[in-house]
C-alpha positions as a Markdown table, in Angstrom:
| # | Residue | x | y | z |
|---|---|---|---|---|
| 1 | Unk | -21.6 | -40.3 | -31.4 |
| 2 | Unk | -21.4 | -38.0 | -28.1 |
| 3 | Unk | -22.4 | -38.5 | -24.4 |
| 4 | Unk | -25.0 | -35.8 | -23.5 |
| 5 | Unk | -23.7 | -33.0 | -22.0 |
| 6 | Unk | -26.1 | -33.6 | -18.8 |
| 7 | Unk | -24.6 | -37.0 | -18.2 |
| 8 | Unk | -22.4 | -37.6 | -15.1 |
| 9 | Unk | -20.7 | -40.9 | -14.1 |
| 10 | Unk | -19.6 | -41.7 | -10.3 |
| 11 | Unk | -17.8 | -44.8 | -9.2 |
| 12 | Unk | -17.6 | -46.1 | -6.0 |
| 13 | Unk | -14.3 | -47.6 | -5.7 |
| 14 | Unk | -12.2 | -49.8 | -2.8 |
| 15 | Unk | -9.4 | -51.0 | -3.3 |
| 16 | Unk | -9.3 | -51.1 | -6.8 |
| 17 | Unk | -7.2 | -48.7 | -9.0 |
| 18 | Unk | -6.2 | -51.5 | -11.3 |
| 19 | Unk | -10.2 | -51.9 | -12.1 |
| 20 | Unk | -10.7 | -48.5 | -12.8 |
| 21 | Unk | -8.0 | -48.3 | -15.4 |
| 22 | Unk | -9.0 | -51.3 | -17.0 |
| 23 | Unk | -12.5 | -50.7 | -17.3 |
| 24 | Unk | -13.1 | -46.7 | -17.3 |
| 25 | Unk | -10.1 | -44.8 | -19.0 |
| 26 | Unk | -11.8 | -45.4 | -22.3 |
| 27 | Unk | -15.2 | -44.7 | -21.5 |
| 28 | Unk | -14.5 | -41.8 | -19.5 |
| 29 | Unk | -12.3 | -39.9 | -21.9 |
| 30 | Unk | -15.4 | -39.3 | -23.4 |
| 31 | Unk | -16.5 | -36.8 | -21.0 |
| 32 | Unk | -15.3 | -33.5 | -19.5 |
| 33 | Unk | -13.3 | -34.6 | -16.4 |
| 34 | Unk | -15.2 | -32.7 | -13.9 |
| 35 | Unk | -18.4 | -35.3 | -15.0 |
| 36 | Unk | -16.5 | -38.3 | -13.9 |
| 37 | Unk | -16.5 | -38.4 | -10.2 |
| 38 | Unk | -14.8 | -41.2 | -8.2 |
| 39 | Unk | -15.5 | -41.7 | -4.6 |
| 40 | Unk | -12.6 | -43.9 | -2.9 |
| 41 | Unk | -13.6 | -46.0 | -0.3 |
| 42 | Unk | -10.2 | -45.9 | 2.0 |
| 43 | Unk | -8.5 | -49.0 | 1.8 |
| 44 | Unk | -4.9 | -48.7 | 2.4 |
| 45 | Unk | -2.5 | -46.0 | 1.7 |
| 46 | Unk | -1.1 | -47.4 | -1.4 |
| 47 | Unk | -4.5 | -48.3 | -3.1 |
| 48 | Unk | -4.9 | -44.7 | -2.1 |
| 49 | Unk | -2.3 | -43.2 | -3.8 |
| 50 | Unk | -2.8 | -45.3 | -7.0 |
| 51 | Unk | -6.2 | -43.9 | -7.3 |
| 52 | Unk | -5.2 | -40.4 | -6.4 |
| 53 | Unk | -2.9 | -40.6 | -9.5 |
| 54 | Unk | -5.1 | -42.5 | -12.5 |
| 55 | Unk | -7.7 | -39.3 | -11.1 |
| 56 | Unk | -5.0 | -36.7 | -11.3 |
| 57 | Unk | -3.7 | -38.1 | -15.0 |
| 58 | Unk | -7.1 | -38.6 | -16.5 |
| 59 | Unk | -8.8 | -35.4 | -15.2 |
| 60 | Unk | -11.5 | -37.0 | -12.8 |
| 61 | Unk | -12.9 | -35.7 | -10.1 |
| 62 | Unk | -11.7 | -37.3 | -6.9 |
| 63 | Unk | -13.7 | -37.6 | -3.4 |
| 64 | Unk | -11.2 | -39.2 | -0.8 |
| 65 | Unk | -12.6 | -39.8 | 2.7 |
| 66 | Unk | -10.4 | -41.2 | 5.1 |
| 67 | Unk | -12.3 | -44.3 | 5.5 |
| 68 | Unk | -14.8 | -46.6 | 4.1 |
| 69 | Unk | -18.0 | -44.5 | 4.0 |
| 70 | Unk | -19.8 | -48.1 | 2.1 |
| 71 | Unk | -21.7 | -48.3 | -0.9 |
| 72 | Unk | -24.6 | -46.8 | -0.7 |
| 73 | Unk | -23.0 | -43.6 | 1.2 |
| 74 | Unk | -20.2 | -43.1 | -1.3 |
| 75 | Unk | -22.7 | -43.6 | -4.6 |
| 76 | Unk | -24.7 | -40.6 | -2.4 |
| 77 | Unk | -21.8 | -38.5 | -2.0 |
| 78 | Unk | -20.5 | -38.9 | -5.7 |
| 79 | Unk | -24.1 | -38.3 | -7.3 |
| 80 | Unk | -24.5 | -35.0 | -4.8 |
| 81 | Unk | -21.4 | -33.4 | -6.4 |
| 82 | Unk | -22.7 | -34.1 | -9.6 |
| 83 | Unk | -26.2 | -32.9 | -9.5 |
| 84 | Unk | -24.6 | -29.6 | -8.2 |
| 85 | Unk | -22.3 | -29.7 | -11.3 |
| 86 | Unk | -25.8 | -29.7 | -13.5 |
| 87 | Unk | -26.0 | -33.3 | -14.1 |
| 88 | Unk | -29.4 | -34.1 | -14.9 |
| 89 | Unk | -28.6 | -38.1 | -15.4 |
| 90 | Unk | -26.9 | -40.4 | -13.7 |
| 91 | Unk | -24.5 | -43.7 | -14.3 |
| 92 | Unk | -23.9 | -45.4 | -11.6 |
| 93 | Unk | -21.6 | -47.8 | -12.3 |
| 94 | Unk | -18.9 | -50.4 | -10.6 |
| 95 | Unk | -15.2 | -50.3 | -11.4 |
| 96 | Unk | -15.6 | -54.1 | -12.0 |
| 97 | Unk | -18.3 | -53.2 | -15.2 |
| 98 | Unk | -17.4 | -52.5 | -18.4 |
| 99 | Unk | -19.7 | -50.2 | -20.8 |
| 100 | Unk | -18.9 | -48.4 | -24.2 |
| 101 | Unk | -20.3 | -45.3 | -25.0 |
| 102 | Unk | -22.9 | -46.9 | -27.6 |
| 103 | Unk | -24.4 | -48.5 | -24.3 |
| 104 | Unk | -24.4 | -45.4 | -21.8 |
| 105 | Unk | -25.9 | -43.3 | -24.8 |
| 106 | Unk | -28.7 | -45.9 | -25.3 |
| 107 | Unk | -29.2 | -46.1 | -21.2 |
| 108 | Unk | -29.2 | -41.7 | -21.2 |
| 109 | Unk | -31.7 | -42.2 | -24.0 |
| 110 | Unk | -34.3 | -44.1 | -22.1 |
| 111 | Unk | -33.5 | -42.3 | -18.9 |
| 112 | Unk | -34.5 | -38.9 | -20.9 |
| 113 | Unk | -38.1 | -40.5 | -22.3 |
| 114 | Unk | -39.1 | -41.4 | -19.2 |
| 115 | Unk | -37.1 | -39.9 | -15.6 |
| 116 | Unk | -39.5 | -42.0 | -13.4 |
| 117 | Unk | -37.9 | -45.2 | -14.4 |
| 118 | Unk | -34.1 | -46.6 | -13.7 |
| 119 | Unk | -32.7 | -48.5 | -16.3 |
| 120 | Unk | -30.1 | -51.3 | -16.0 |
| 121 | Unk | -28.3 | -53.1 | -18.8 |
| 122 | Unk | -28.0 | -56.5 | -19.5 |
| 123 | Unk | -24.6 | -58.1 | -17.1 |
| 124 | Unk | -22.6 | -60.6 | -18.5 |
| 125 | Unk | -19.4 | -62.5 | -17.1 |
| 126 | Unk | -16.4 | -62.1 | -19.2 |
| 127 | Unk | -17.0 | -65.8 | -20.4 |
| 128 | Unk | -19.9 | -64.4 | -21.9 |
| 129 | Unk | -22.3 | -66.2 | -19.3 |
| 130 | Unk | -25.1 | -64.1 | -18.4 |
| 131 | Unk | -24.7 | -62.8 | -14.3 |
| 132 | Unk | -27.9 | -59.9 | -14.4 |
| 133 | Unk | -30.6 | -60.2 | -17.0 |
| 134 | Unk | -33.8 | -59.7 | -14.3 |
| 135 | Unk | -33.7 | -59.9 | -10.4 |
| 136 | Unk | -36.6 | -60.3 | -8.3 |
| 137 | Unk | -37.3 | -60.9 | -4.5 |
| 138 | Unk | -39.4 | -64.5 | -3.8 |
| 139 | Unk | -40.9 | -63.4 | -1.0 |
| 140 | Unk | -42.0 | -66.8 | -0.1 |
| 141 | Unk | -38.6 | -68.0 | 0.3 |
| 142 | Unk | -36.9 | -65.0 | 1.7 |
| 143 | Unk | -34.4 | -64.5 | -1.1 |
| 144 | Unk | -33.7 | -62.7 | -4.5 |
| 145 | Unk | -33.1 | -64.6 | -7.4 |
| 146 | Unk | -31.6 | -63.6 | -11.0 |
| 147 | Unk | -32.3 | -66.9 | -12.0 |
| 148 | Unk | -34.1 | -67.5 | -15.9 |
| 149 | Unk | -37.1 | -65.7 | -16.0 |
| 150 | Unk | -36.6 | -63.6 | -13.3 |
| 151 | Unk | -38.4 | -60.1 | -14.3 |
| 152 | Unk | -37.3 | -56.6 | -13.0 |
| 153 | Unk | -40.2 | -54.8 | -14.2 |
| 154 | Unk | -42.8 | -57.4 | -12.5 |
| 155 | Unk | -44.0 | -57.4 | -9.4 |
| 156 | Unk | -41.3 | -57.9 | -6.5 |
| 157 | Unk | -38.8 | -57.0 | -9.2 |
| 158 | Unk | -35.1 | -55.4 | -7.9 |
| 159 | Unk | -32.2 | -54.0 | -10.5 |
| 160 | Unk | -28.2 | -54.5 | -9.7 |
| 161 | Unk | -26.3 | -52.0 | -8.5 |
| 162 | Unk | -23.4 | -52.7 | -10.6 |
| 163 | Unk | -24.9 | -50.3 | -13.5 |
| 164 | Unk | -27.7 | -48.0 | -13.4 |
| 165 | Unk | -29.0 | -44.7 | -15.6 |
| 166 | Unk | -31.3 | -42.4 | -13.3 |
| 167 | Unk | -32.6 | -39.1 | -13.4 |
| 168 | Unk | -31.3 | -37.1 | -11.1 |
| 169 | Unk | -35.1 | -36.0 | -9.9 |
| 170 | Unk | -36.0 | -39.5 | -9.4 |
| 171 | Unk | -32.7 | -40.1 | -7.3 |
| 172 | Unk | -33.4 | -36.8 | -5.6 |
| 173 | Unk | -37.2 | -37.8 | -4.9 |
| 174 | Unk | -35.7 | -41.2 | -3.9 |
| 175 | Unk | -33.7 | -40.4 | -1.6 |
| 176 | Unk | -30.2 | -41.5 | -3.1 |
| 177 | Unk | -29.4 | -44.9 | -1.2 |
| 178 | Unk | -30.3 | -45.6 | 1.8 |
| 179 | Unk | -26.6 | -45.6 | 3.7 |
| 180 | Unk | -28.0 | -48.0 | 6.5 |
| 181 | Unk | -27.0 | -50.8 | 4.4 |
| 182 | Unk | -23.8 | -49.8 | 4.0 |
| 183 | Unk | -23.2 | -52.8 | 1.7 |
| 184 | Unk | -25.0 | -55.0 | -0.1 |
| 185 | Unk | -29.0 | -55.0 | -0.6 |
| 186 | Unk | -29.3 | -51.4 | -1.0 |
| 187 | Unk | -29.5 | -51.5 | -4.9 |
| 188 | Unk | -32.9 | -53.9 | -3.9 |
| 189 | Unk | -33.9 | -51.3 | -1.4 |
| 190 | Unk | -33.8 | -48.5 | -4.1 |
| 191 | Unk | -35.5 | -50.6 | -7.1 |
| 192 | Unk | -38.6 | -51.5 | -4.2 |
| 193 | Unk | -38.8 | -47.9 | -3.0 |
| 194 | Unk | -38.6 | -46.3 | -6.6 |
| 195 | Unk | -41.6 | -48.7 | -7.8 |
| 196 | Unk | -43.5 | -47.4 | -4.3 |
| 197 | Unk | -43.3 | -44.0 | -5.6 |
| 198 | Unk | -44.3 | -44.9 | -8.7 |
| 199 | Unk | -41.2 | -45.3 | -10.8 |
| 200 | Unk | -40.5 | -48.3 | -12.8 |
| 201 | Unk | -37.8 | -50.2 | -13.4 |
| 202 | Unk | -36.0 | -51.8 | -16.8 |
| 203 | Unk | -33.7 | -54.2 | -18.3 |
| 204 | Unk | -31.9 | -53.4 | -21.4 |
| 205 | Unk | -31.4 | -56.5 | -23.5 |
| 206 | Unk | -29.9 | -55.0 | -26.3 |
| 207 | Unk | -27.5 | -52.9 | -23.8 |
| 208 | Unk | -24.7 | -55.1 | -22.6 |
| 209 | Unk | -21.7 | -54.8 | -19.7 |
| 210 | Unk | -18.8 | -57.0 | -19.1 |
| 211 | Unk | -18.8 | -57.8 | -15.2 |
| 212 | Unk | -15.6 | -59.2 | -13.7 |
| 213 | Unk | -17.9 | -60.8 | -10.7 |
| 214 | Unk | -15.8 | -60.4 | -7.4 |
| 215 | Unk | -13.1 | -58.2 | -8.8 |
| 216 | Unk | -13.4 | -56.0 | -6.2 |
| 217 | Unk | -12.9 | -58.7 | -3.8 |
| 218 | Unk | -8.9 | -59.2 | -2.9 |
| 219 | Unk | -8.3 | -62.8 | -3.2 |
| 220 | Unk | -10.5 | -65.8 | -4.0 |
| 221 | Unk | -14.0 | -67.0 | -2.2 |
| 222 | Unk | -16.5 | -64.7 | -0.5 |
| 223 | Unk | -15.5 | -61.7 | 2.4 |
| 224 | Unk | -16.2 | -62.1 | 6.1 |
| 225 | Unk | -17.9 | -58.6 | 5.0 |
| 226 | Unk | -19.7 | -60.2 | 2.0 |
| 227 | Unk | -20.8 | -62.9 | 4.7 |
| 228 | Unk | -21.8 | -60.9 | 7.4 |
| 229 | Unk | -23.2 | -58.2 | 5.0 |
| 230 | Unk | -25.9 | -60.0 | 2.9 |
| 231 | Unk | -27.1 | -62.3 | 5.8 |
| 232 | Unk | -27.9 | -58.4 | 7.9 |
| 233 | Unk | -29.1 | -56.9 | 5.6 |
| 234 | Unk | -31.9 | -59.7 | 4.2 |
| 235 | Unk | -33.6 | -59.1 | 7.4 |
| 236 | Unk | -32.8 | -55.1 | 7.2 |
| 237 | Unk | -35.2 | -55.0 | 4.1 |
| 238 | Unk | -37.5 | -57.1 | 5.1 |
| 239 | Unk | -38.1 | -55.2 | 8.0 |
| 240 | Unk | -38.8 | -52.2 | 6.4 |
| 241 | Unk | -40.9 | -53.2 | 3.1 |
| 242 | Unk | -42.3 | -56.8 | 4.2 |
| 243 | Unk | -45.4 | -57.2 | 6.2 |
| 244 | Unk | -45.7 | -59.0 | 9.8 |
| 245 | Unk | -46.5 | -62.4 | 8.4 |
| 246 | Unk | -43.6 | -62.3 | 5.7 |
| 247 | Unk | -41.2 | -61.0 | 8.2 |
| 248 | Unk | -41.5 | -63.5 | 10.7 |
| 249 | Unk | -41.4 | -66.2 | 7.6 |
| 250 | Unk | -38.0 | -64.5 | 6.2 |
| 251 | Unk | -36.7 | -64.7 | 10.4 |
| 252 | Unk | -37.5 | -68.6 | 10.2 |
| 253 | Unk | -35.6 | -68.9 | 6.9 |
| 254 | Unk | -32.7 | -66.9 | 8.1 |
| 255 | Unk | -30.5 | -70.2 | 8.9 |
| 256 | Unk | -31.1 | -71.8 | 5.8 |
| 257 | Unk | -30.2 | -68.4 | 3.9 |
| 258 | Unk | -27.0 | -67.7 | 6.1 |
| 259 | Unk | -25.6 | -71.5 | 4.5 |
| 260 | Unk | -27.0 | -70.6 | 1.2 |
| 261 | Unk | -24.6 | -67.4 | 1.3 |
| 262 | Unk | -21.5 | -69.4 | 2.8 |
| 263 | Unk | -21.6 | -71.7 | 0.1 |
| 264 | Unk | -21.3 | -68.5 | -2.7 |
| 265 | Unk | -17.8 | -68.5 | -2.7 |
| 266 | Unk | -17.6 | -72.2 | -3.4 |
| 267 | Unk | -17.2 | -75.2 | -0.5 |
| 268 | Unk | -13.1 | -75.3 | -1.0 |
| 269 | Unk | -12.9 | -71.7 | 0.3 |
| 270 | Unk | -15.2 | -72.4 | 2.6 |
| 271 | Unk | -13.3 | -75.2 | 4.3 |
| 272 | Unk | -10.3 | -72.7 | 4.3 |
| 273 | Unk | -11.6 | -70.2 | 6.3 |
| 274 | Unk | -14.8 | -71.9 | 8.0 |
| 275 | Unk | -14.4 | -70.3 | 11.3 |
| 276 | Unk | -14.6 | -66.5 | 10.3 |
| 277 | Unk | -17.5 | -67.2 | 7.5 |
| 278 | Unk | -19.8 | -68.9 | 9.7 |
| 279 | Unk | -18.8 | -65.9 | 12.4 |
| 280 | Unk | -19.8 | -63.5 | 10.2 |
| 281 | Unk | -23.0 | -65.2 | 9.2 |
| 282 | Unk | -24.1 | -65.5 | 12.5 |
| 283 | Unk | -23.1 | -62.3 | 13.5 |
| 284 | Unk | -24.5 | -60.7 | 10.5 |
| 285 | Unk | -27.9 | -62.6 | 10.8 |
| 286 | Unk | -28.1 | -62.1 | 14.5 |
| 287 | Unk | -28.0 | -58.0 | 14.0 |
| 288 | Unk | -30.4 | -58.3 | 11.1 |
| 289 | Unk | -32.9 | -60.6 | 13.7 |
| 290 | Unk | -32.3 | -57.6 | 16.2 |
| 291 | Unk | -33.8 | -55.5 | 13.9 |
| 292 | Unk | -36.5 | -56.9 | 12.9 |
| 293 | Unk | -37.7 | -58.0 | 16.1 |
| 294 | Unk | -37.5 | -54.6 | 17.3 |
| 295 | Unk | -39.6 | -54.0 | 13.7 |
| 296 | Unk | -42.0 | -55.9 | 14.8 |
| 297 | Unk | -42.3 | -54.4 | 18.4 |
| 298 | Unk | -42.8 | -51.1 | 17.8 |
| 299 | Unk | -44.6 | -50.9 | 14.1 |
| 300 | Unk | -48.1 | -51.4 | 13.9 |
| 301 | Unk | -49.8 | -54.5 | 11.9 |
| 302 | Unk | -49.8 | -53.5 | 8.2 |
| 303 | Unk | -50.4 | -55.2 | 5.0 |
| 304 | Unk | -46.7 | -53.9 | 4.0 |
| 305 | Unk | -44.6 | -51.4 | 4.7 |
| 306 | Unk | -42.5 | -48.8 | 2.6 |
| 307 | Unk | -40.4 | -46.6 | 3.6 |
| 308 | Unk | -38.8 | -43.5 | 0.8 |
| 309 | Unk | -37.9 | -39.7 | 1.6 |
| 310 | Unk | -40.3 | -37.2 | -1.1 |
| 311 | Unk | -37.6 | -34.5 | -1.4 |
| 312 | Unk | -38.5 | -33.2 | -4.6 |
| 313 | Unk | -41.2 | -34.2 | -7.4 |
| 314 | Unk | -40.0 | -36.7 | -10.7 |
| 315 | Unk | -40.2 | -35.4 | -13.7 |
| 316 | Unk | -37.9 | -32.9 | -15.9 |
| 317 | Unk | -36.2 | -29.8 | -14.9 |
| 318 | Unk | -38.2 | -27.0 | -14.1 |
């Protein structure tokens, strides 16, 4: 069994050199260095001199900005390099997820039959509880859901950003991520503009990754970041692929979301550090209203609205 050789991986890391040892040293060794691309996120100066020397010992490419460029914006930067290396497919995966090769081949595999789709693999907890299997956005109630039965391929259907296979002319065509997020909801964003353009979007059953859930997260509970970030950036997407009507509904909703989100890291944290969760959940949910009041200003009434870049055309290499 071997990778293809038009198969790049880029990590988007924070904090995290412990992670990225633990999870990617194996996988990786399976590839020519200059394939494996890790963008860290600055943290602090020793996290950043951890990373700088599991890179230097294991070959990989290192991007090192000197600050937290987010998500979306370092997944960008990282997938850049190696599309200008020749990389013609894309993993885009967490250092919190674990794959073997047997599942990035099978994930290459589909990406090759068809570039117009992204594919994700089934996510599991390292209990062997399922976290990922299908996401999609209930419009209705103004929140995602990866609950039973939730399908990515249907209708209002979204894909994790903790492991994804895409051809680099879809991502191209796409747009990458769109860095306005900065974190959280942009892997939503993508799947819902990648469908616009006609893409698709799958869920491998038989493909499975290990996902410590919140192991990029120092300490127990939720961030003031996770907080603030999720309860923003609800309304940021809604804004820009919802209609009017649906909008305003997901602006009434907001409050009930915001406590929804507080209550993720479990109520004992939550009594802990009350003050600067709720903060950041009214903060974060009063600069997402901003936005899409000023949405609603300024864009005319449509049925829905969708927003991607067409930078080149989806298909294979020319």
């Amino acid at each position: 069994m071997s990778l293809p050789d038009d198969l790049g991986v880029v990590v988007v890391n924070y904090g995290s050199p412990g992670l990225l040892e633990l999870n990617l040293v194996d996988l990786a060794r399976t590839l020519p260095g200059e394939r494996v691309v890790i963008v860290d996120n600055f943290c602090d100066l020793a996290d950043r001199a951890a990373t700088t020397a599991l890179c230097r010992r294991e070959g990989w490419t290192l991007l090192a900005p000197g600050l937290n460029l987010g998500f979306g914006a370092g997944m960008n930067a990282g997938a850049r390099l190696l599309i200008a290396r020749g990389c013609r497919r894309l993993l885009l995966l967490n250092p919190d997820a674990r794959i073997d090769e047997a599942g990035v081949l099978a994930l290459a595999e589909g990406c090759a039959e068809d570039p117009q789709r992204i594919l994700s693999p089934q996510i599991e907890r390292p209990d062997g509880s399922l976290w990922f299997g299908g996401g999609t956005v209930q419009i209705g109630r103004g929140r995602t859901s990866t609950r039973s039965g939730a399908d990515s391929s249907a209708p209002y259907g979204w894909l994790s950003g903790a492991c994804l296979m895409i051809h680099a002319s879809l991502w191209c065509w796409l747009g990458g991520f769109d860095e306005r997020y900065f974190l959280y909801w942009e892997d939503v964003d993508l799947s819902w503009r990648c469908v616009a353009a006609g893409g698709s979007l799958v869920v491998r059953d038989d493909v499975t990754v290990v996902h410590s859930v919140g192991g990029t997260q120092s300490g127990s509970g939720k961030s003031a970041l996770y907080v603030y970030s999720n309860c923003r950036n609800r309304l940021v997407f809604a804004a820009r692929h919802l209609s009017r009507g649906q909008l305003v509904r997901w602006l009434l909703l907001s409050p009930g979301y915001a406590v929804q989100v507080l209550q993720r890291g479990g109520r004992r944290d939550l009594a802990r550090h009350a003050g600067p969760l709720v903060l950041a959940a009214a903060r974060g949910t009063g600069a997402g209203a901003l936005l899409a009041v000023r949405s609603l200003a300024t864009r005319p009434p449509r049925t829905r609205q969708t927003v991607f870049r067409c930078l080149h055309p989806v298909g294979e290499d020319s």
